[in-house]
N, C-alpha and C positions, 0 to 999 in steps of 0.2 A: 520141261522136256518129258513127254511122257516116254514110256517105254514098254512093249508089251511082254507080259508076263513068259511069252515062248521065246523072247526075246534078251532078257533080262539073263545074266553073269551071275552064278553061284559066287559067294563075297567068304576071306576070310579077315582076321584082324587079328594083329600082335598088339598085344596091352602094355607089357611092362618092359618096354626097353626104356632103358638111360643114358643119356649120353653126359659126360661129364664134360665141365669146361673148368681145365685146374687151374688158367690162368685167371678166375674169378670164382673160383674152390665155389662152382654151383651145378645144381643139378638138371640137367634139360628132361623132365619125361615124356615120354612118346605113346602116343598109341597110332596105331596105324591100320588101315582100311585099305584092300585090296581085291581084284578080282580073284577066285580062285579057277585061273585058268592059260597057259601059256601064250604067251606073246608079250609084247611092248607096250606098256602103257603111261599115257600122260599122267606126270604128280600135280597135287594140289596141296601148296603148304595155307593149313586152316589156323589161322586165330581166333580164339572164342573169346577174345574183349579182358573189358578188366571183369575180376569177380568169375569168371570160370576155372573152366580144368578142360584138361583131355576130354573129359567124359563129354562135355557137353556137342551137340547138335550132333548126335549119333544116328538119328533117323535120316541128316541131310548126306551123310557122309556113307551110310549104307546103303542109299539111292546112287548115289554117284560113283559107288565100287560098282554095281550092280550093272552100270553103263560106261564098263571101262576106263576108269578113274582110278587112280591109287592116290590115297587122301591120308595126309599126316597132321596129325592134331598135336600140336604141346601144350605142356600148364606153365604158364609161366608164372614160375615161382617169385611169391611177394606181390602177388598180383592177382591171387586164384581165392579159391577155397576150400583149401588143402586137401584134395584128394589126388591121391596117386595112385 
């Protein structure tokens, strides 16, 4: 989908939230990608595979805030490489 540049949504993104799961005493982190601008938008829950983290495919996910997407990534711990 291209998008053109006059077109294109100022983007911001929260890095360090956690969500805790006490029933399995583990940590969910978050990062999250959004437009920076009022109204309603559709989520995209992102998995990055085994062997990632949050961080990864940040270029796909700041294109997609960019065209009114709010995109949330976790690491899913025991499964990554260990970055939070």
């Amino acid at each position: 989908m291209y998008v053109p540049k006059s077109t294109a949504l100022k983007i911001s993104s929260a890095n360090h939230i956690i969500l805790i799961d006490h029933k399995r005493d583990r940590q969910l982190p978050l990062k999250i990608y959004y437009p920076h601008a009022p109204g309603l938008f559709p989520v995209i829950i992102f998995s990055h595979g085994a062997g990632g983290s949050k961080a990864a495919f940040t270029y796909l996910s700041t294109f997609l805030a960019s065209c009114g997407y709010i995109c949330i990534h976790s690491t899913h711990c025991g499964n990554n490489v260990n970055i939070l």
